[in-house]
C-alpha positions in Angstrom: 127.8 152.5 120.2 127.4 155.4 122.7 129.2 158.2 121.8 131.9 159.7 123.4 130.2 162.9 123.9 128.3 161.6 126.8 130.3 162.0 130.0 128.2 160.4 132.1 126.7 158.2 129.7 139.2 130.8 118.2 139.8 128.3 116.8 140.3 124.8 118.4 141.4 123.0 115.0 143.9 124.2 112.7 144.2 125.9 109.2 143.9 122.6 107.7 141.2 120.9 109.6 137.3 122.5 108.8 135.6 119.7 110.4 131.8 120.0 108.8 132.8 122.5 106.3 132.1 121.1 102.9 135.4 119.5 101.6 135.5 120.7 98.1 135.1 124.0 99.5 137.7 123.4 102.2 139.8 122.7 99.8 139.7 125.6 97.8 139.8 128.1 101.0 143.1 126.4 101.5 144.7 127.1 98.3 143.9 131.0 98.2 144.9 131.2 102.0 148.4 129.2 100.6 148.5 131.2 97.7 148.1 134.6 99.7 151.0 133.5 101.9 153.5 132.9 99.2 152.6 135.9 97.2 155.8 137.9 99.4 158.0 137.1 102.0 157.6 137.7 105.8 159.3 141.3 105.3 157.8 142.0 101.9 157.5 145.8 101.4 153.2 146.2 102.7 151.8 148.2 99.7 147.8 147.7 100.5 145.4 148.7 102.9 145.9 151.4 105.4 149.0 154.2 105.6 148.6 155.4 109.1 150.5 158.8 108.2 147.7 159.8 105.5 144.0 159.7 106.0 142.0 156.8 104.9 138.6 155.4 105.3 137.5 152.2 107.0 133.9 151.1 108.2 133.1 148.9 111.5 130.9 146.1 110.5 127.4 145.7 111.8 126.9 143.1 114.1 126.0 139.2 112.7 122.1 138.9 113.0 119.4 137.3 111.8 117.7 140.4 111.1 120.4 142.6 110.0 120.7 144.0 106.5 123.7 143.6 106.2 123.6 140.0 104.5 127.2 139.5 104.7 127.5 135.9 104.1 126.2 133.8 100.8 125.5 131.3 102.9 122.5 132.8 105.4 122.3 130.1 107.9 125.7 131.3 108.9 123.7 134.5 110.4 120.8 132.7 111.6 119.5 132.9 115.0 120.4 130.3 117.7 117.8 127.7 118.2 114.3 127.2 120.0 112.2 124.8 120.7 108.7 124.4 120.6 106.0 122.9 122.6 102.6 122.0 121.9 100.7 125.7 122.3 103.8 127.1 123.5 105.9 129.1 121.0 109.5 129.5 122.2 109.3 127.4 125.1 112.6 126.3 125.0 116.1 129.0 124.5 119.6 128.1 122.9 121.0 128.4 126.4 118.5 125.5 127.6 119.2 122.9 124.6 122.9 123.3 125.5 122.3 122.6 128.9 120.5 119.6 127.7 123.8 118.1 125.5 121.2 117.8 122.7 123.6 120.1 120.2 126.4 119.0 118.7 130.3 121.0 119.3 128.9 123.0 116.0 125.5 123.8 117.5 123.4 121.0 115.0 121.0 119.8 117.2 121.1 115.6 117.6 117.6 115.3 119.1 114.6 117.0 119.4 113.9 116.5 123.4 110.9 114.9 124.8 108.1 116.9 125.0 108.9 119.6 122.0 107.4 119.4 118.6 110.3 120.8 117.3 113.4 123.0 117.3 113.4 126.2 114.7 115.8 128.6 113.8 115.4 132.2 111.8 116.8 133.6 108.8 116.0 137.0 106.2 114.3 138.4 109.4 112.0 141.5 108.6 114.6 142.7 105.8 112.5 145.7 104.1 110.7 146.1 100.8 113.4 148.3 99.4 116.5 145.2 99.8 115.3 143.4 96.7 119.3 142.0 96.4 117.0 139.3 98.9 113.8 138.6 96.8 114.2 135.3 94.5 115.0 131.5 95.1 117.1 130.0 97.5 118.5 126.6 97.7 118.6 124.6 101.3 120.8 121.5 101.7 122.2 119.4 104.7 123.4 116.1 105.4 121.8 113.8 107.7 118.8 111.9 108.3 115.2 113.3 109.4 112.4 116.0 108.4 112.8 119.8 108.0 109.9 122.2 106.6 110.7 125.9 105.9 108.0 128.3 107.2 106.9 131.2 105.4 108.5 130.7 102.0 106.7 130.2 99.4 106.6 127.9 96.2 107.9 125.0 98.3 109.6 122.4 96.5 111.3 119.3 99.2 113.8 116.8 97.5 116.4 114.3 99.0 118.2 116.5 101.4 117.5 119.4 99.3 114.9 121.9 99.5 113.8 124.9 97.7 111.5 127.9 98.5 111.1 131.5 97.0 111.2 134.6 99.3 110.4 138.3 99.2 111.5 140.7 101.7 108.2 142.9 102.9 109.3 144.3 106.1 107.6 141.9 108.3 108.5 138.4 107.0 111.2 135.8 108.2 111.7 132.3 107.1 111.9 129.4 109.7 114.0 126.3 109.3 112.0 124.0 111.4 113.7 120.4 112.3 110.7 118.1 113.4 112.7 115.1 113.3 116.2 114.1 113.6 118.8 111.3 113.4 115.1 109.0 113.5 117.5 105.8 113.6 119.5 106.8 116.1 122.6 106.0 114.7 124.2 109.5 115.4 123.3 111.2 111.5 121.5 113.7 112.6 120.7 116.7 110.5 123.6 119.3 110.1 125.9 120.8 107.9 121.8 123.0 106.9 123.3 125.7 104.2 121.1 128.1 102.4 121.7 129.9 99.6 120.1 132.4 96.9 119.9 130.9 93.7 122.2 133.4 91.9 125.3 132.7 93.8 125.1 128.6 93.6 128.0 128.8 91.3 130.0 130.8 93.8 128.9 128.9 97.1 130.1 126.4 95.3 133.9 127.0 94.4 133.8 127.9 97.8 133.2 131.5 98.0 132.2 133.1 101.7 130.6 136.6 101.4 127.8 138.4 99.1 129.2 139.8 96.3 126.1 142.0 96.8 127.8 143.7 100.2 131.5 143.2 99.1 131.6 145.7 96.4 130.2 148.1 99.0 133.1 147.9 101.4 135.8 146.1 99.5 137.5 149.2 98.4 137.8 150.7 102.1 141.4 151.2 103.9 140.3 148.8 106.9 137.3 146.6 108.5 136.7 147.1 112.5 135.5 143.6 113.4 134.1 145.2 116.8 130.6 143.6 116.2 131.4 140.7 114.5 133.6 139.2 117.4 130.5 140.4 119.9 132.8 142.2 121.8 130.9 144.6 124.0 129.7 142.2 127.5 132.0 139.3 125.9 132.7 136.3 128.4 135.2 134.2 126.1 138.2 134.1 127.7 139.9 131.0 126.3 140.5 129.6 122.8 138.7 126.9 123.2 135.2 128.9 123.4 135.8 130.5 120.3 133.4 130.5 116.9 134.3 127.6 114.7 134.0 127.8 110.8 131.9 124.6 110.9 129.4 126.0 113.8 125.6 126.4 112.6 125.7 130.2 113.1 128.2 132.8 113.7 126.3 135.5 115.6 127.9 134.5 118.6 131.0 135.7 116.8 132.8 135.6 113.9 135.5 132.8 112.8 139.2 134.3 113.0 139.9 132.3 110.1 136.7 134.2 108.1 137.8 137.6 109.5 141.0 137.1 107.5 139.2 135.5 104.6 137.4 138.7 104.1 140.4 141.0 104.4 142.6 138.8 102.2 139.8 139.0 99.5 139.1 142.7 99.8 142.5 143.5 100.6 141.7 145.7 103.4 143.2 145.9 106.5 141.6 144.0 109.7 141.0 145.9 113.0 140.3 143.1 115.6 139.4 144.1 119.1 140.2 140.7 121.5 137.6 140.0 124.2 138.7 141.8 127.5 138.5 137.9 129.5 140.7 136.6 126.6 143.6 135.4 128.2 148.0 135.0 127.0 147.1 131.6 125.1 144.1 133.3 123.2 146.0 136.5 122.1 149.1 134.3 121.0 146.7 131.5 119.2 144.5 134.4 117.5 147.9 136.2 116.7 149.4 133.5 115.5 146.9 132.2 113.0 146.2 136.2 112.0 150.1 136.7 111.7 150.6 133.0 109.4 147.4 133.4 106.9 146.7 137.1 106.5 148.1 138.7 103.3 151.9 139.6 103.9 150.8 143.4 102.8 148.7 143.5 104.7 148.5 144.9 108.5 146.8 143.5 111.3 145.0 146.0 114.0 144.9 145.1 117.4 143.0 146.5 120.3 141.7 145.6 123.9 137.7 144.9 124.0 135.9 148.2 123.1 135.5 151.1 125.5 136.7 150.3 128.3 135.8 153.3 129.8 132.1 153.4 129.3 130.3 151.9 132.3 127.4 150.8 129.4 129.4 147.7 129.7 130.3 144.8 131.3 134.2 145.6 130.4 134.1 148.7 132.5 132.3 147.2 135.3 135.2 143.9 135.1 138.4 146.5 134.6 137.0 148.5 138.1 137.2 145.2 140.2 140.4 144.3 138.9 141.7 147.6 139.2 141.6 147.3 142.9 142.8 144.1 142.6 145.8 144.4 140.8 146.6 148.1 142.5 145.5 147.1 145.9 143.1 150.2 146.3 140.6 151.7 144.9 141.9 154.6 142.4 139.5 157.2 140.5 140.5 156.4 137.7 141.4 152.9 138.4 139.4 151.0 136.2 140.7 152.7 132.9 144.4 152.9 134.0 144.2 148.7 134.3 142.7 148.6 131.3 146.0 150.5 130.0 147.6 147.2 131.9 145.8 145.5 130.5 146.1 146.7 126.8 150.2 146.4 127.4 150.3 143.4 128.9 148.0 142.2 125.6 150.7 144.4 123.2 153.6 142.4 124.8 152.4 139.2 123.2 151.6 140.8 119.9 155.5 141.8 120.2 156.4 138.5 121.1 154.4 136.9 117.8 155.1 139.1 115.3 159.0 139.2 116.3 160.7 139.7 113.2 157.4 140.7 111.4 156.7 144.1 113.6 155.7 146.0 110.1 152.8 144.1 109.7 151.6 145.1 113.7 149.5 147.9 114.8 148.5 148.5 118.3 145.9 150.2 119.1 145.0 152.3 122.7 141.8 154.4 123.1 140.2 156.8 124.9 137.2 158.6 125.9 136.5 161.4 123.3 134.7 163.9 125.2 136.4 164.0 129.0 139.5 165.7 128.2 142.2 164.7 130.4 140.9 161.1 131.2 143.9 159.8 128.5 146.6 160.9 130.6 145.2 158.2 132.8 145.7 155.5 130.2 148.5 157.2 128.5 150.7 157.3 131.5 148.6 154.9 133.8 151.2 156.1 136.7 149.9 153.5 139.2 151.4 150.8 136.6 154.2 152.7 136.2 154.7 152.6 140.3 155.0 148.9 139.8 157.5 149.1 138.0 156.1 149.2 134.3 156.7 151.7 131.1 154.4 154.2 130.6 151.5 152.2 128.6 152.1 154.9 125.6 155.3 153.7 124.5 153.3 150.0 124.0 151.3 151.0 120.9 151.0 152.5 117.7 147.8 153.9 117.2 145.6 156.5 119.7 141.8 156.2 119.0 139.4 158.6 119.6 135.8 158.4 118.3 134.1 161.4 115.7 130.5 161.4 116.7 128.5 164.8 116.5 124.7 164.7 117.7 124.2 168.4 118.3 122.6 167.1 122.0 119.3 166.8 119.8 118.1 164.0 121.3 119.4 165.2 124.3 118.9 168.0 125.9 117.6 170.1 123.0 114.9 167.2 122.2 112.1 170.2 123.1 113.4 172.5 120.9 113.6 169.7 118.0 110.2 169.1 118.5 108.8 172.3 118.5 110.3 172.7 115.7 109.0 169.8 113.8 105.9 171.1 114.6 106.3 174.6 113.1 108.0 172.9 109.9 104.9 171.2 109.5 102.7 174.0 109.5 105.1 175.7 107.0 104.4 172.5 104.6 101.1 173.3 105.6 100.5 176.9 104.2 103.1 176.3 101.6 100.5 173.6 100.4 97.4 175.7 100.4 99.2 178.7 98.8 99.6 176.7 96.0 96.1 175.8 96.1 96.8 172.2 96.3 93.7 169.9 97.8 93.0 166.5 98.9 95.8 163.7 97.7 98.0 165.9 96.5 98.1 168.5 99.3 99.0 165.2 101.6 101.7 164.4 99.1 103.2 167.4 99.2 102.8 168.0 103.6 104.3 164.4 103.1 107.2 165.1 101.2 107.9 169.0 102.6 106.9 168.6 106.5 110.7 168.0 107.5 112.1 171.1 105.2 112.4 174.1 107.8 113.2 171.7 111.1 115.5 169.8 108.6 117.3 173.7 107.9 117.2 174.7 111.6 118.9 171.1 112.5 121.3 170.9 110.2 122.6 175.0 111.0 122.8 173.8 114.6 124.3 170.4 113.7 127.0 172.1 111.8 128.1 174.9 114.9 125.8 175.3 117.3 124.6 178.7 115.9 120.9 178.3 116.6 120.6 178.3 120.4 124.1 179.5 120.8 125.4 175.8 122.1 127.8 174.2 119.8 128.0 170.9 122.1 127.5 168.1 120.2 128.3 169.9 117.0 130.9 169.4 113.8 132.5 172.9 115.2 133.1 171.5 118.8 134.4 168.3 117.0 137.3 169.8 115.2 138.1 171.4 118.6 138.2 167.9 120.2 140.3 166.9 116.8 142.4 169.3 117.4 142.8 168.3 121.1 143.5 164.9 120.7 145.7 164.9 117.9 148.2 167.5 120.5 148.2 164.2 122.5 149.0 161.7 120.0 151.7 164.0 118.6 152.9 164.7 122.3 152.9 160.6 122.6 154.4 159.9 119.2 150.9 157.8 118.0 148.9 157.7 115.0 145.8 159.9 115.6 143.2 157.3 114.5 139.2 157.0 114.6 137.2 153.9 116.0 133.8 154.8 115.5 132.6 157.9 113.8 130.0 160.1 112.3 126.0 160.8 113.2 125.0 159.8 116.4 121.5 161.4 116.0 119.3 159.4 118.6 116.2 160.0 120.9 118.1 159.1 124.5 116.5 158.0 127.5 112.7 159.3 127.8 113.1 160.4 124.1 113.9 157.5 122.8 110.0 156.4 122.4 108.8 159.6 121.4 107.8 158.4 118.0 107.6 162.5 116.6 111.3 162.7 117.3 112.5 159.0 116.1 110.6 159.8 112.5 112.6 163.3 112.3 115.9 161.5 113.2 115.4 158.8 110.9 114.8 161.3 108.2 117.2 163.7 109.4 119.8 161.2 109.3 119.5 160.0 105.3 119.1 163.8 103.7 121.8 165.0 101.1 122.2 167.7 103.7 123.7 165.1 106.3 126.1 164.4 103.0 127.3 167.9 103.2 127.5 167.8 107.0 129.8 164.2 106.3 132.0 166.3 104.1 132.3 168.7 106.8 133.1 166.2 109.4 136.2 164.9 107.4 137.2 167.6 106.2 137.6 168.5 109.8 139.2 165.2 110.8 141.8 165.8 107.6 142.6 168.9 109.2 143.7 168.1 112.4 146.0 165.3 110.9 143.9 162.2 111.4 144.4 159.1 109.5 141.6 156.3 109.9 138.7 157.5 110.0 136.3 154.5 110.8 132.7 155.0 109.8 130.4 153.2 112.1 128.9 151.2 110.9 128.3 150.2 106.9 124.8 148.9 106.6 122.4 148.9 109.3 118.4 149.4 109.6 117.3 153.0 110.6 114.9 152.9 113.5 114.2 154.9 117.3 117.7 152.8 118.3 119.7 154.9 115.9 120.4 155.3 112.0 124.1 153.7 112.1 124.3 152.5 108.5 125.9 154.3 105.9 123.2 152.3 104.2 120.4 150.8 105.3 120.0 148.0 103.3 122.0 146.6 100.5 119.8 148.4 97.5 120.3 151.9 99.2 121.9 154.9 98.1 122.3 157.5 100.6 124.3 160.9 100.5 126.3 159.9 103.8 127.9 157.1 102.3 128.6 158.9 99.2 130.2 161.3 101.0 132.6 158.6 102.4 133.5 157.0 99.5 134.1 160.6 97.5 136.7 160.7 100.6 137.6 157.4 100.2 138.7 158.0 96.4 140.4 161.3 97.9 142.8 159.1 99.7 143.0 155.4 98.0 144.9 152.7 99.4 147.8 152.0 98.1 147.5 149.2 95.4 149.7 146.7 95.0 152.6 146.9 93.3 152.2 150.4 93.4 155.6 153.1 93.5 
């Protein structure tokens, strides 16, 4: 998530085995995943999703939380938060990571027992989502199998049947609904509660011919080029290393990270293009296993992205810290630049057994490499990665497709400029000020209209020094010094013969470091970031990246809550309608995918 422009800053079982996934439903997953595979022929002409020659839009997905807006899924428990247990005057006593270490879970996370000496073991879902996502409000529908006793906290209008319970909930900002297990598997004869779905009442019908995802969020990203699954696979700090830790289908929750096999369910269904980025631990039998199943079930038209971890090169995380010490392990010193020229290694050795599994199938293969956006000559150390090459090895380059940079612009606002920005909030508010008295406004309405106008001039100064700079005479950070890093990189990928492609792009307007809990700044950010003059400033941004020759752009991310950690969504909530997004998807019918069956 930190931008480039700082320097310094799965599957045990197969296809056909969904152990604890509703059969019916099973069932009916299997046929569409059958029916996309016969649809064309290993080497059918690809005529959907992404052309890496022409531009395109594509959106990284927000992370799977019990508290994002996103709302991805119909069924919510599949973003609900691990569990915890209880004690008597002791919230929380007990984490996820204990209960494990206690065996009282099952191998999908369903807990068997509720241990001596806890009243009970709770899980959270529709945490805090705001007033404004009334997609949420209404009735929702909790089932499961097994024996034992479950209460729902904080919903209201309870109503508990056989296995079945019903409760009404309205989003308020604040609220989240517990699904509390006070008892379980009470005979001891191993039917303990699992299998807990819970679903609004409006897409029964669909949860029950086996559908997966909101049609609330679908139609907001279905039409897209490509999906970065970055967040959903928890990539960033990731310690899964073999297939056998992966997310299954059946698990109680996939925050941990997402099911291959629903990755694919969601491109197949949106016909968009999946961008998976493998854990960096993952090792030979994990790529080929996740390859494998990606290769046999996605759509035939359909291309599969591939790409080591995520930033390698920022030492924000755990990957950098991991590629450093085996840098000097594999080299047998300690390079400068060691740690991002074995993760070059690294990314080939990972491309060699994409080449290996998609023998015979290489159309439907992209490989991705990326770099570090704003430290201009660091790709020549991945590109080349000559200490690799002095073992004997190609240049890294000639392994992949794609070259990924990132599009961020900040203007250094929450940076190093944070003092002017504040200064002038300040004066912007004492031009709302004396705008309202001139107009001899009073009382309520003089507040309403300081209210709605205190942002106006520090909104103008921003957005001129967003755009090039132009205020203080420093365009770091800004769209102008972006197209000049455009331009840069996509010399390089033309030099290289790769795809000039984006993995994360577009405002990264954030307080940082001591600014981050300056609650004048995070309010003006937060505003800043959902004005129809950060729409124009969008426009500007990709008209920039079309310039320069880039393809995918990738928009990160597509629905997120604003707050003092940063306004990532193009929306913030599934209700919203911002001028950002707009912007994308006006660029997005600029440059359509390709539809099937098309000339």
């Amino acid at each position: 998530m930190i931008s480039a422009l700082f320097l310094t800053a799965f599957f045990a079982c197969p296809v056909d085995s969904f152990g604890g996934l509703h059969r019916d439903r099973a069932d009916k997953y299997l046929l569409s995943v059958s029916e996309t595979r016969d649809r064309a022929g290993p080497d059918a002409e690809i005529t959907r999703g992404t052309q890496t020659g022409e531009p395109g839009l594509a959106f990284g997905l927000n992370g799977l939380k019990d508290y994002s807006t996103q709302q991805p899924f119909i069924d919510v428990m599949k973003t609900s938060r691990p569990w915890i247990g209880h004690r008597e005057g002791q919230w929380g006593a007990v984490n996820d990571d204990a209960l494990q270490a206690m065996g009282v879970l099952d191998a999908h996370g369903w807990p068997t027992q509720v241990p001596e000496g806890l009243t009970s073991l709770e899980s959270f879902i529709l945490t805090e989502l705001p007033v404004e996502a009334t997609h949420a409000a209404g009735t929702y529908h909790l089932r499961y199998e097994g024996a034992g006793e479950i209460k729902v906290l904080n919903g209201s209008n309870l109503r508990y049947g056989e296995k079945h319970i019903t409760f009404d909930y309205v989003p308020n900002g604040r609220r989240l609904v517990g699904v509390n297990i006070l008892e379980t598997d009470p005979e001891g004869t191993g039917n303990h509660i699992r299998d807990i779905t819970v679903v609004h009442e409006d897409n029964l019908q669909a949860h029950a011919a086996g559908e997966i995802f909101n049609p609330d969020w679908v139609k907001l990203i279905d039409d897209v080029h490509a999906l970065r699954f970055m967040d959903w696979m928890n990539t960033n700090d990731s310690e899964v290393s073999s297939w056998a830790e992966v997310t299954q289908v059946a698990d109680h929750t996939y925050v941990l990270g997402a099911p291959v096999e629903i990755m694919v369910a969601l491109a197949n269904q949106t016909g968009t293009e999946p961008w998976f980025t493998l854990p960096y631990h993952a090792d030979s039998d994990y790529v080929e296993t996740f390859a494998r199943y990606v290769r046999d079930t996605l759509d035939p038209q359909l291309r599969a992205h591939y790409e080591l971890s995520n930033e390698v090169w920022n030492w924000q995380f755990e990957q950098a810290h991991q590629s450093h010490a085996d840098a000097i392990a594999r080299f047998g010193e300690e390079l400068s630049d060691g740690w991002v020229q074995n993760y070059a290694a690294k990314a080939t050795e990972m491309a060699a057994t994409l080449d290996a599994v998609y023998a015979g199938h290489e159309a439907r293969l992209v490989k991705v490499i990326s770099t570090q956006t704003g430290w201009l000559g660091l790709e020549e150390s991945i590109l080349k990665a000559p200490a690799w090459q002095e073992m004997g090895h190609a240049a890294p380059y000639k392994s992949f497709d794609t070259y990924a940079i990132t599009g961020y612009f900040d203007g250094a606002l929450g940076r190093d400029k944070a003092g002017l920005v504040k200064a002038w909030i300040a004066e912007s508010r004492q031009k709302a000020q004396t705008a309202a008295e001139s107009q001899g406004l009073a009382g309520e309405a003089r507040a309403a209209w300081v209210d709605a106008h205190q942002y106006d001039h520090a909104t103008a100064l921003a957005v001129q020094e967003l755009r090039d700079g132009s205020v203080t005479g420093d365009n770091e950070g800004s769209l102008a010094h972006l197209a000049e890093l455009f331009a840069y990189h996509a010399k390089v990928a033309e030099q290289y013969g790769l795809d000039l492609v984006m993995y994360e792009g577009g405002t990264h307007i954030v307080g940082v470091g001591e600014n981050l809990d300056d609650e004048d700044l995070s309010a003006f950010f937060q505003h800043l970031n959902y004005t129809e003059e950060m729409g124009v400033l969008y426009e500007e941004m990709l008209g920039h990246w079309e310039a320069a020759g880039g393809t995918l752009f990738n928009a990160f991310v597509d629905v997120a809550r604003s707050s003092k950690w940063g306004s990532w969504g193009a929306l913030r909530h599934l209700n919203d309608t911002t001028a950002r997004y707009d912007a994308l998807m006006a660029f997005n019918k600029a440059y359509p995918r390709p539809r099937e069956g098309a000339e």
